[in-house]
Structure formats: C-alpha cells, structure tokens
N, C-alpha and C positions, 0 to 999 in steps of 0.2 A: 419493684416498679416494672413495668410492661413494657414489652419492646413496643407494644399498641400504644401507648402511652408517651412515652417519646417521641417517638412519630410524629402524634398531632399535634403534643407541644411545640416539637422541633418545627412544625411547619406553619405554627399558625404567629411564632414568635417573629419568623422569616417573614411571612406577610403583613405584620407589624411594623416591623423594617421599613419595610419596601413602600409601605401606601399609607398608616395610619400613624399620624403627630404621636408623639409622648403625650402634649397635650391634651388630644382628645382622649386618651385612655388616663391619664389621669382625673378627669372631670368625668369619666364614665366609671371609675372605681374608684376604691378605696385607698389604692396604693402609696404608697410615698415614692419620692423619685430614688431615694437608695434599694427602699423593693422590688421598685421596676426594674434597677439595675438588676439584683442578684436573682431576679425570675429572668431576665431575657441574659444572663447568664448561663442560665441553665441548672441555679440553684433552688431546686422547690421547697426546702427546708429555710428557708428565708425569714421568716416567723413559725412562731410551733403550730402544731396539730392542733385544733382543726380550721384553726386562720389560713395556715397555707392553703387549704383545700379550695375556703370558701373564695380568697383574694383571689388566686387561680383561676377558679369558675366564672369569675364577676370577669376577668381579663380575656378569657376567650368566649364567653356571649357577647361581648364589647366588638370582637375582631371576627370571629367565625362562630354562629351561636346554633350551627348545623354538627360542631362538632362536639358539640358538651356535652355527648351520650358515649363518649369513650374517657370520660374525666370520673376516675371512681375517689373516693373518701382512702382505700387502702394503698392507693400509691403515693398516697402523702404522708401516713404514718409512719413516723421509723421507727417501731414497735413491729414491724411487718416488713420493711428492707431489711434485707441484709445489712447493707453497707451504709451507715450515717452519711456517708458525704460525698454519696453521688450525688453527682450530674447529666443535666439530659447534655448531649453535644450536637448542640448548633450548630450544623457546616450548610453547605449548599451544595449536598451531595445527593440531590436528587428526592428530597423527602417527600415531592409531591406525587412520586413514581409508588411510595411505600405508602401513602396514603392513600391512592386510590386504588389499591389491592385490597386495605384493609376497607374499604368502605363499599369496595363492588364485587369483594372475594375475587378476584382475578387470579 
C-alpha cells in the first residue's frame, strides 16, 4: 500500500468525520455500518478483493470525488501487501499538509 494512498484515505475519512452524516454515506454506498466502521478504522481489507476496492471508491467519490485518481485496485489486494493486516492510521497530524504536496508536488 502507498504512503500516496494513506494519505488521501487518512484524510478524506477525517473530512468524513468532520462534515459528512454516516447517514448520507450510507445511502450513497453500499456499505454496511460494521464496514463503515472497519474502513474509517483504517481497515481496508474489510471484505475481500475486489469489494474492498470497489466499496472504497463508492466511499470517497461520495466525500471527495477529486481524489479517486490516487485509489488504485493494487493497494487493496493482499496478494500485493506485504503485511495482511495493515492499517491506514487516522490521526489528525496534519494529513492535509501531505495531501497537498501530493496533489501540487510541492
């Protein structure tokens, strides 16, 4: 999985948080509310390959649909991590400082 990848996870799950109901993101996906948990978690292996991908994708064109061009198919395969059961880590340590290096090259 990408450090690129965590990143817009980590920060699009933070603006989730902050402004956008469970509600409305369950009525704009597919997710259930245990999914919802274990994605804003930080668990993307939540269901298998290639649902995680696709529930994923549904979830940030729902919140941020500017950033669905850094969500690839291989950072959800764990045939392709390393490690089965990572996680992305949610803090509020500034992700939106690492996101907009990654989207202006800064």
């Amino acid at each position: 999985m990408t450090s690129e990848f965590q990143t817009v996870l980590s920060e699009v799950i933070l603006k989730r948080k902050k402004s956008i109901s469970e509600k409305f993101i369950k009525q704009k996906t597919a997710l259930s509310t245990k999914q919802l948990q274990d994605l804003e978690s930080g668990n993307i292996h939540f269901v298998n390959y290639p649902y995680n991908y696709y529930l994923t994708k549904q979830y940030i064109l729902a919140i941020s649909p500017k950033l669905i061009s850094y969500i690839k198919p291989n950072d959800f395969n764990k045939n392709t991590n390393d490690d089965l059961k990572e996680k992305i880590n949610v803090t509020n340590d500034k992700p939106l400082d690492k996101l907009k290096k990654i989207i202006f090259n800064l």
